[in-house]
DSSP file (Angstrom, degrees, kcal/mol; ACC not computed):
  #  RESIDUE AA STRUCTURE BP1 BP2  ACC     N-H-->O    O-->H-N    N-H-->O    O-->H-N    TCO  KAPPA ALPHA  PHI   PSI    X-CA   Y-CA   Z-CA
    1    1 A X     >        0   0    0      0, 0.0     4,-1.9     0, 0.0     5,-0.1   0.000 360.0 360.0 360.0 -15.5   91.3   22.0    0.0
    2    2 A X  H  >  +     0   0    0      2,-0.2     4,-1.8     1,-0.2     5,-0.1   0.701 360.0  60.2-101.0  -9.1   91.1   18.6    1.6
    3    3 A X  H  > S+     0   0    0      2,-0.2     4,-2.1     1,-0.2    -1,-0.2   0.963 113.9  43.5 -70.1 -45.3   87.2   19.0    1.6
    4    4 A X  H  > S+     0   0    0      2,-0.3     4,-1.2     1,-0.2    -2,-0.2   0.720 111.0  45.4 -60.0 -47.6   87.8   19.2   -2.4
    5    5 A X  H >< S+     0   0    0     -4,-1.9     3,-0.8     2,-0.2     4,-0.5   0.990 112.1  55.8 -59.8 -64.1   90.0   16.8   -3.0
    6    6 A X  H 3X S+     0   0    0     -4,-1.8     4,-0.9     1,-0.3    -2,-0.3   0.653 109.5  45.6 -17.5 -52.2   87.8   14.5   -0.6
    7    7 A X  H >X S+     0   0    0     -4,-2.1     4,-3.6     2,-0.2     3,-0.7   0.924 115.3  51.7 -71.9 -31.0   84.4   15.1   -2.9
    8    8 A X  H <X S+     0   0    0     -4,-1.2     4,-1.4    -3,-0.8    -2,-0.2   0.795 111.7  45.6 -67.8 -15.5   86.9   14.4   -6.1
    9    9 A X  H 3> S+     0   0    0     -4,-0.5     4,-0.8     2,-0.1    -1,-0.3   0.714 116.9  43.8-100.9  -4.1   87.9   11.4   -4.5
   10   10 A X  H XX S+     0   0    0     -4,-0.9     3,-1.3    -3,-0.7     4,-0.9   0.927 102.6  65.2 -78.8 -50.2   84.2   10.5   -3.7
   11   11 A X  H >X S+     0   0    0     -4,-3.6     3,-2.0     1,-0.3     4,-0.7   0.897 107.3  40.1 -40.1 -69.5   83.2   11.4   -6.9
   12   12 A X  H 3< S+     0   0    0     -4,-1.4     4,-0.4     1,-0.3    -1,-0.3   0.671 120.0  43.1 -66.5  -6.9   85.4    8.2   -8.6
   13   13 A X  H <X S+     0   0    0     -3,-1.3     4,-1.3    -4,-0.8     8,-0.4   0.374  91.2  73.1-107.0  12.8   84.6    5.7   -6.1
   14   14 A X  H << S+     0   0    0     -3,-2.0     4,-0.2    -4,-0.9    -1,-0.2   0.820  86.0  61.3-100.0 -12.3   81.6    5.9   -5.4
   15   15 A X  T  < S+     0   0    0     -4,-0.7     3,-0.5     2,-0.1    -2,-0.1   0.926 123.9  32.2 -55.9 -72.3   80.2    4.3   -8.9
   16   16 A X  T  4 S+     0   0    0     -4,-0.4     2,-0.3     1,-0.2    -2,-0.2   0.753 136.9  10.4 -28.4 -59.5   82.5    1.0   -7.2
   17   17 A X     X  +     0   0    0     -4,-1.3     4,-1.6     1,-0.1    -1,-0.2  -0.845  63.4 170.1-153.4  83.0   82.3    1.2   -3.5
   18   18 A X  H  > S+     0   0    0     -3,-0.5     4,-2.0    -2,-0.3    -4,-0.1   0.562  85.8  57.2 -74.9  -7.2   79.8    3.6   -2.2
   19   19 A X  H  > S+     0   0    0      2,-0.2     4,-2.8     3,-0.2    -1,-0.2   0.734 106.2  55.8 -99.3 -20.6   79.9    2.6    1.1
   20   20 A X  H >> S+     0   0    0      2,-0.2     4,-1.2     1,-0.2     3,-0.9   0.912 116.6  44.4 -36.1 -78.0   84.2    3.6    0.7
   21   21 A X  H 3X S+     0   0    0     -4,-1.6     4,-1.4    -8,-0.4     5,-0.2   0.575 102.0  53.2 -19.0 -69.0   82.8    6.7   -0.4
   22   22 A X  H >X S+     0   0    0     -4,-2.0     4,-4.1     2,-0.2     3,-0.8   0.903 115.5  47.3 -75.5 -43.6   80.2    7.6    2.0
   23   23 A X  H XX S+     0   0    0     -4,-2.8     4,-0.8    -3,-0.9     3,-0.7   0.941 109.3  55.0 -47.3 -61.8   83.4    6.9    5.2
   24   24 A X  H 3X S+     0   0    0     -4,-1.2     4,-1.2     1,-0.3    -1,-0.2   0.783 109.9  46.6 -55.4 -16.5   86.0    9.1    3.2
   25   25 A X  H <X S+     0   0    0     -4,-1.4     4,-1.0    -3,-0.8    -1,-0.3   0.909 114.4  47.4 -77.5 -35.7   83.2   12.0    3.3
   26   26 A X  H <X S+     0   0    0     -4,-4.1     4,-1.6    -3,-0.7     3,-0.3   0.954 115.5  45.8 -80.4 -30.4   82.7   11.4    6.8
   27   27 A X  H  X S+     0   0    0     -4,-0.8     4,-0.9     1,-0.3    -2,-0.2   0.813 109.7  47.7  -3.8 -94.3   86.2   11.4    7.4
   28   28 A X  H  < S+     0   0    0     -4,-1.2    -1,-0.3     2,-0.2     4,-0.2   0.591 111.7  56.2   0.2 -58.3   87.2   14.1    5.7
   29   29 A X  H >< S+     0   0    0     -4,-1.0     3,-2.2    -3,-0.3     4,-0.4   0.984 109.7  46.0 -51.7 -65.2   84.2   16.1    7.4
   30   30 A X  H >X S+     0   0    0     -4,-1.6     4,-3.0     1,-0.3     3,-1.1   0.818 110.4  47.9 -47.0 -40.7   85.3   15.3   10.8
   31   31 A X  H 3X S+     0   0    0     -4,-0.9     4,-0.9     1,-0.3    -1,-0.3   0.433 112.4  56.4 -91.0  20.8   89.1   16.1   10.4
   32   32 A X  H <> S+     0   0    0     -3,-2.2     4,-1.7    -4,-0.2    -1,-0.3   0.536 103.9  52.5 -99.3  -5.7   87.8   19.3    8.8
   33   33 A X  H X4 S+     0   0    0     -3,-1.1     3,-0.8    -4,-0.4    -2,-0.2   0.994 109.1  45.5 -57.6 -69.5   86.0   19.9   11.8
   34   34 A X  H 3< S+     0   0    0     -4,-3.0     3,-0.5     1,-0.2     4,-0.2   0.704 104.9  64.3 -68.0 -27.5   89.0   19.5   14.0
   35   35 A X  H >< S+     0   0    0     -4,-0.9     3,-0.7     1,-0.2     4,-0.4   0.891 104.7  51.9   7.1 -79.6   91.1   21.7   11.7
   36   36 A X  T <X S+     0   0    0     -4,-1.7     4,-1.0    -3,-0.8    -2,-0.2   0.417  72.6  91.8 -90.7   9.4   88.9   24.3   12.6
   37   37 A X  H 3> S+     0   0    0     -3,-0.5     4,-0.9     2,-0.2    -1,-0.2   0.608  82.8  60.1 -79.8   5.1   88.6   24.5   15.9
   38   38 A X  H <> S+     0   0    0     -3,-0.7     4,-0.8    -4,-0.2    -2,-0.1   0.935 111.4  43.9 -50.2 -73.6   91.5   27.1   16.3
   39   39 A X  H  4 S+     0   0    0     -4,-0.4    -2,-0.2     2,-0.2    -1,-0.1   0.667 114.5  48.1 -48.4 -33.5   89.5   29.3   14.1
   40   40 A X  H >X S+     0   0    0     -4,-1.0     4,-2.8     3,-0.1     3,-1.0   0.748 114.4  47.6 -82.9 -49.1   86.3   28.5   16.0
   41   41 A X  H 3< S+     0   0    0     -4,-0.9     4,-0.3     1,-0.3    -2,-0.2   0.522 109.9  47.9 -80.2  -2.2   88.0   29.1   19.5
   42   42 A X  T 3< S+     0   0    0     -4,-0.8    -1,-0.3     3,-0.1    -3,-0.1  -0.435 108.3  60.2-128.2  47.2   89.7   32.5   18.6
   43   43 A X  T <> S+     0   0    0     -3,-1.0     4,-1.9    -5,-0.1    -2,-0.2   0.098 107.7  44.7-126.9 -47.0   85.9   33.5   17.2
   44   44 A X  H  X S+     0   0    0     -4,-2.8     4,-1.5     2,-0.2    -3,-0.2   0.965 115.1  49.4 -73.7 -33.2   84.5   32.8   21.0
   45   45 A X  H >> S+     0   0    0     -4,-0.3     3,-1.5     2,-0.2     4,-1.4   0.987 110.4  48.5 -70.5 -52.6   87.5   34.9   22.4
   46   46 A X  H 3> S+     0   0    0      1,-0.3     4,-2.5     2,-0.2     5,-0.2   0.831 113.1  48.6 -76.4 -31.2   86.7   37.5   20.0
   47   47 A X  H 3< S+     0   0    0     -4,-1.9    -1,-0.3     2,-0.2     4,-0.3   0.730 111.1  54.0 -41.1 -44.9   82.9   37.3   21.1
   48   48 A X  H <X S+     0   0    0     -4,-1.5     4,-1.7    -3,-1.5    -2,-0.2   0.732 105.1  44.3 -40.1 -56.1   83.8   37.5   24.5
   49   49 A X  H  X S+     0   0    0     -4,-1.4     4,-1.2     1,-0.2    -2,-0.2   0.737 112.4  57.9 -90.9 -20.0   85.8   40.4   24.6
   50   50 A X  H  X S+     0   0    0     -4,-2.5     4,-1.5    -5,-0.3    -2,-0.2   0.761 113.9  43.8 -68.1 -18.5   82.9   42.3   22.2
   51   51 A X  H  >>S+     0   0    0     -4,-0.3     4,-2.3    -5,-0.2     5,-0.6   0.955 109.5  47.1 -86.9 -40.8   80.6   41.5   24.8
   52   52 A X  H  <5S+     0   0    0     -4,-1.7    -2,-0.2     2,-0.3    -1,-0.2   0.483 112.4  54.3 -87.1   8.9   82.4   42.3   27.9
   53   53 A X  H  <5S+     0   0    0     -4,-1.2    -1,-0.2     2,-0.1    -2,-0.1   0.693 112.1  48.4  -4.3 -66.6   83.3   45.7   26.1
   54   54 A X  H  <5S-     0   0    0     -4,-1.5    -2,-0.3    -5,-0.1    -3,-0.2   0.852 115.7-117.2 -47.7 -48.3   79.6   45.9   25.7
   55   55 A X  T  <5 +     0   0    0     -4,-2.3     2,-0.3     1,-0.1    -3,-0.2   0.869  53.6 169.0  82.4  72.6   78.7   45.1   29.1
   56   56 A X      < -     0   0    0     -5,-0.6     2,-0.5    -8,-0.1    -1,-0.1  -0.738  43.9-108.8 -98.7 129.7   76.8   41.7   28.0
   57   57 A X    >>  -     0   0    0     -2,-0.3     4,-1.6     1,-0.1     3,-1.1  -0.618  17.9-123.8 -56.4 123.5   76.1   39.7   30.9
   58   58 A X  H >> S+     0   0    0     -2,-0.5     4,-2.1     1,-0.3     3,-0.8   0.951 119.0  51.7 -35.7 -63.2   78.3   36.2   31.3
   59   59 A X  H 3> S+     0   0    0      1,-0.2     4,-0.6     2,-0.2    -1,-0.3   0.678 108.6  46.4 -38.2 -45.7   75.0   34.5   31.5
   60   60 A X  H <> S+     0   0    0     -3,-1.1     4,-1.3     2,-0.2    -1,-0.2   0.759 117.4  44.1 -72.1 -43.8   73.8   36.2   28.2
   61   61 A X  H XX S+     0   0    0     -4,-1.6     3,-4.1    -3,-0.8     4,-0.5   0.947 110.7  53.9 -71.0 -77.9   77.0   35.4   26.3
   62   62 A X  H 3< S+     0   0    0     -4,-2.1     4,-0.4     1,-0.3    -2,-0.2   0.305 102.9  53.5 -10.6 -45.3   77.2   32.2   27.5
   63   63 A X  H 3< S+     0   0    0     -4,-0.6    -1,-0.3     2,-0.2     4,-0.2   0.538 109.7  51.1 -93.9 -57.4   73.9   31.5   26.4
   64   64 A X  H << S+     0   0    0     -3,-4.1    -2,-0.2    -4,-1.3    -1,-0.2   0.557 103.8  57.5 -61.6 -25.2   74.9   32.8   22.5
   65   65 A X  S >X S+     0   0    0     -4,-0.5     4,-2.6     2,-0.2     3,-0.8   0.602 108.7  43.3-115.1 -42.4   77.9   30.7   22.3
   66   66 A X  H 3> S+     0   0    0     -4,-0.4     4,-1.7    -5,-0.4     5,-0.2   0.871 111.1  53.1 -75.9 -22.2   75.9   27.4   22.9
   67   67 A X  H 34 S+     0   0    0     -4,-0.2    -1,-0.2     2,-0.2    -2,-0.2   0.644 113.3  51.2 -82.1 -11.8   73.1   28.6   20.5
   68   68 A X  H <> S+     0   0    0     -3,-0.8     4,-4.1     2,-0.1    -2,-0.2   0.812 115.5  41.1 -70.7 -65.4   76.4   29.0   18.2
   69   69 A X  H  X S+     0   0    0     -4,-2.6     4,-0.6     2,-0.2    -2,-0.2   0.594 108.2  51.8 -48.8 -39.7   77.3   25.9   18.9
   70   70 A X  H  < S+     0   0    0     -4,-1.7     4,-0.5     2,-0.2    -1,-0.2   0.586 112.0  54.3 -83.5 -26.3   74.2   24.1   18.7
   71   71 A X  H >> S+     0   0    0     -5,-0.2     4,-1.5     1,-0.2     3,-1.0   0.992 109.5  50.8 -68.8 -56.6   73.8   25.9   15.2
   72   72 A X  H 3X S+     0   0    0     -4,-4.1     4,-0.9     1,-0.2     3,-0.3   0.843 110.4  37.6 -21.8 -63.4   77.1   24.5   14.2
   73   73 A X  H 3X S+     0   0    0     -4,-0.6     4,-2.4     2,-0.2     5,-0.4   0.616 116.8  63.2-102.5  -6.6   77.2   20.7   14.8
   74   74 A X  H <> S+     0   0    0     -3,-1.0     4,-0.8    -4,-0.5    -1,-0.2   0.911 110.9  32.4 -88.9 -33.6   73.2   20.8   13.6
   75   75 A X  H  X S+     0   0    0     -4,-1.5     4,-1.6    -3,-0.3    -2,-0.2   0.664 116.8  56.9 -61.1 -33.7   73.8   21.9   10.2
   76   76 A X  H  X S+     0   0    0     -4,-0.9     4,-0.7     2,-0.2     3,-0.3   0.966 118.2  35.7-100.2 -59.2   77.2   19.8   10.5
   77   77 A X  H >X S+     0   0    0     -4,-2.4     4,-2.6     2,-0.2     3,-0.5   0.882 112.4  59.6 -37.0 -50.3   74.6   16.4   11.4
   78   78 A X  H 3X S+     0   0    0     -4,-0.8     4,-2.4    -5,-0.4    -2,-0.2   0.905 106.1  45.3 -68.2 -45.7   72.1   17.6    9.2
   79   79 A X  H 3X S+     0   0    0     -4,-1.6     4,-0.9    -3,-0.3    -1,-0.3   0.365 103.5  63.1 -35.0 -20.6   74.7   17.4    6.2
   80   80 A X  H <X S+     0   0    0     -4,-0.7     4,-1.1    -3,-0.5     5,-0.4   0.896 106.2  49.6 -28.0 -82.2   75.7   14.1    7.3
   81   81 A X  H ><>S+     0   0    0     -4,-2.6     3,-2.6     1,-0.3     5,-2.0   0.909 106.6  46.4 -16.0 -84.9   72.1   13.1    6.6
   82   82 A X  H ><5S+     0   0    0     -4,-2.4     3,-1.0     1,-0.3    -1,-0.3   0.881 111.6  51.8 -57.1 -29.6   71.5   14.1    3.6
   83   83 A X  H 3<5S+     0   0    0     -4,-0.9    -1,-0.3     1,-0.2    -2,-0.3   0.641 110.8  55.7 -70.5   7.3   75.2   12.7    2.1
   84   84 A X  T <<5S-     0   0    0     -3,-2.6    -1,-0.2    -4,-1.1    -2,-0.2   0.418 129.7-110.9-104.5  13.8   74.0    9.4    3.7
   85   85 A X  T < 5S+     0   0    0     -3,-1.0     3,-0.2    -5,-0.4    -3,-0.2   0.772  78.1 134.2  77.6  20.3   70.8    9.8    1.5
   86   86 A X    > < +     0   0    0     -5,-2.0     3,-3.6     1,-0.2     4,-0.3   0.253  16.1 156.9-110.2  22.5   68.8   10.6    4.3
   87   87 A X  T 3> S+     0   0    0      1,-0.3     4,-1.8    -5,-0.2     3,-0.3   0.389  83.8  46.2   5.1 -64.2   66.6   13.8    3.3
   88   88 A X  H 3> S+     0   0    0      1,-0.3     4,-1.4    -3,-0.2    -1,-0.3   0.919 114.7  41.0 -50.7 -55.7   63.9   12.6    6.2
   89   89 A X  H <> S+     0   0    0     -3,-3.6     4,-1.7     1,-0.2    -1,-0.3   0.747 114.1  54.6 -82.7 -12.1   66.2   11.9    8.9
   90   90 A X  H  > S+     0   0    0     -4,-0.3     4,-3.7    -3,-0.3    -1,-0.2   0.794 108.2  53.3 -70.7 -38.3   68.3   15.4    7.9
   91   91 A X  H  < S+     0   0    0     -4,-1.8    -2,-0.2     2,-0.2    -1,-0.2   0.976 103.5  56.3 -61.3 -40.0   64.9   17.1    8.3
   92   92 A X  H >X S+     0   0    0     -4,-1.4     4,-2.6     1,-0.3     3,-1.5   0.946 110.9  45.5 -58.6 -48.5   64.5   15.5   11.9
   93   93 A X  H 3< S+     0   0    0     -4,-1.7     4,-0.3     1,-0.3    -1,-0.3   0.755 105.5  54.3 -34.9 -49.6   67.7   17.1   12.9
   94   94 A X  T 3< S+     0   0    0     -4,-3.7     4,-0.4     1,-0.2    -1,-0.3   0.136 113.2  45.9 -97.2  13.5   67.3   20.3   11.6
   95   95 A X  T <> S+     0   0    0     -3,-1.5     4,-1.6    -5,-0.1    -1,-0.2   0.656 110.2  48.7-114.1 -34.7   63.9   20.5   13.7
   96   96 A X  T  < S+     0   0    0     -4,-2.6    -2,-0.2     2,-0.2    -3,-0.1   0.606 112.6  59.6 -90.2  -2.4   65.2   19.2   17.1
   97   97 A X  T >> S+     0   0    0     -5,-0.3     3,-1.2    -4,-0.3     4,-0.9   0.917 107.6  38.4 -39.1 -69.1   68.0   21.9   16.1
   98   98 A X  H 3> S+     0   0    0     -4,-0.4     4,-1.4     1,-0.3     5,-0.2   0.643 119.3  50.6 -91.3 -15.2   65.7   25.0   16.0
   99   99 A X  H 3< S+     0   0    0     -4,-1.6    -1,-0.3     2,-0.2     4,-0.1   0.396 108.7  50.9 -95.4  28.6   63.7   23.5   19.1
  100  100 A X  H <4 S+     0   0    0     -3,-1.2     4,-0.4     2,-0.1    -2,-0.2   0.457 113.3  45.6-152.5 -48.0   66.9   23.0   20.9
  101  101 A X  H >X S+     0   0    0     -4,-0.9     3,-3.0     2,-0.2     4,-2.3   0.995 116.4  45.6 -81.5 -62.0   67.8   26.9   20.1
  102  102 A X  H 3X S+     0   0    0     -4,-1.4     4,-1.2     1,-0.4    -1,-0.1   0.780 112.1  48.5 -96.5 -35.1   64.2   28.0   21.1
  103  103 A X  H 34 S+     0   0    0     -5,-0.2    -1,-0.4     2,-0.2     4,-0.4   0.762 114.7  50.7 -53.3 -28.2   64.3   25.9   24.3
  104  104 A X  H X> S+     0   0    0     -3,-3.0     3,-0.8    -4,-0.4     4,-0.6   0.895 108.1  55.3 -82.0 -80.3   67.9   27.7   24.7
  105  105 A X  H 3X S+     0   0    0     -4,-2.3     4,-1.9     1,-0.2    -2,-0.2   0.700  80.6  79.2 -24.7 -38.4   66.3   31.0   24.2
  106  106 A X  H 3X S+     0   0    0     -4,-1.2     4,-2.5     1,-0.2     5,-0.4   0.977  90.8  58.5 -54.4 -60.4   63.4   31.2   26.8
  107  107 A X  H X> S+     0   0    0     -3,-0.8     4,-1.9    -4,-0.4     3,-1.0   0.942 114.6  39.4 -37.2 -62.5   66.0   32.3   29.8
  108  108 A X  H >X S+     0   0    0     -4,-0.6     4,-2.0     1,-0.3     3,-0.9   0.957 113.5  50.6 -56.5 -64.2   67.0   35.3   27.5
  109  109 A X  H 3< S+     0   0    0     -4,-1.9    -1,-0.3     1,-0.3    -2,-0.2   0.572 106.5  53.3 -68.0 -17.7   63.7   36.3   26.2
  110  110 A X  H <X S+     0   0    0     -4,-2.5     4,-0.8    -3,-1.0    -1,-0.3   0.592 111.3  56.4 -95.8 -12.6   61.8   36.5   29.8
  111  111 A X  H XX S+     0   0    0     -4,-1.9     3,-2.7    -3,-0.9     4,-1.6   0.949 105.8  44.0 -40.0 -95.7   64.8   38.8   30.6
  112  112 A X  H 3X S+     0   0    0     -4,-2.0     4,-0.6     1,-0.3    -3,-0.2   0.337 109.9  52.5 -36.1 -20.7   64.2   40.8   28.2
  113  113 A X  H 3> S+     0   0    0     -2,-0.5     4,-3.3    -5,-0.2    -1,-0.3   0.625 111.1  55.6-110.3 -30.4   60.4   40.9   28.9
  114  114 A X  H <X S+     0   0    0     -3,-2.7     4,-2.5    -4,-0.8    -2,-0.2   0.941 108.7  39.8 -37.8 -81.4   61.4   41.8   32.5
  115  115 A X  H >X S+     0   0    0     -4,-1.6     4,-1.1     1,-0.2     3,-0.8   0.952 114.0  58.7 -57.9 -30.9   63.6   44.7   31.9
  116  116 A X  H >X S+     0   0    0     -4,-0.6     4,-1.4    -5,-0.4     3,-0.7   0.992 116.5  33.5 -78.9 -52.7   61.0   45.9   29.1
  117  117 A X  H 3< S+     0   0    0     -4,-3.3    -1,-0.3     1,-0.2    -2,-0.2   0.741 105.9  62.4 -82.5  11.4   58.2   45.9   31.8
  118  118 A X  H << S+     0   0    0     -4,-2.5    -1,-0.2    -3,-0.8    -2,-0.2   0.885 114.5  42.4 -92.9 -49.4   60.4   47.0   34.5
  119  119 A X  H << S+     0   0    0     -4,-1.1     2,-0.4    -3,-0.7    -2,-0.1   0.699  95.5  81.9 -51.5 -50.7   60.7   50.6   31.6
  120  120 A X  S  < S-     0   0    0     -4,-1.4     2,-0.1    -5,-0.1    -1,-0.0  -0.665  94.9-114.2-100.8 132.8   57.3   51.0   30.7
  121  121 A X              0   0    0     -2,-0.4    -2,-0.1     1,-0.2    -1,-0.1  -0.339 360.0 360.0 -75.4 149.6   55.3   52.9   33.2
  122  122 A X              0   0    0     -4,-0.1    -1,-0.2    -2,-0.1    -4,-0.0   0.293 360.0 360.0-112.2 360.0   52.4   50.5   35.1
């Protein structure tokens, strides 16, 4: 709701005072952010205890939860962008995002290439 009200109140100021505008959006973004880190922190406990259920490695979760994370606040930047008009610089984000994830990834995925030749007979 406050996200809502917040675009309705962007909506009428922004013909007047766009640069009003463009703070109350960021505002607004952030304190919906921090809002929802309750909801974001009883999402990693529940991740946690599905893994160790699973028998997921710390390392492996650990690993998921930043790649979570890093998805999160890059999409969250990357929206930023574009309300700041900034299509180009939104694009940059959302690329040193997914090479951020893939750089994140390598640990996991030469695991994984490990146990798979460790399986398959030599």
């Amino acid at each position: 709701m406050l996200c809502v009200a917040a675009a309705l109140m962007c909506a009428a100021i922004k013909v007047q005072k766009p640069e009003m505008s463009m703070a109350l959006s960021l505002a607004a973004g952030t304190l919906a952010l921090v809002w929802s880190l309750d909801y974001i922190r009883e999402a990693v406990e529940g991740l946690q205890a599905l893994a160790g259920g699973a028998g997921l490695e710390d390392g492996a979760m650990g690993v998921m939860l930043k790649a979570a994370g890093v998805a999160l606040l890059t999409e969250f930047a990357q929206q930023l962008c574009r309300d700041a008009g900034e299509s180009a610089l939104a694009g940059r984000v959302e690329l040193c995002g997914r090479a951020a994830l893939l750089a994140m990834s390598v640990p996991l995925l030469s695991g994984l290439v490990a146990r798979l030749s460790q399986l398959l007979p030599q």
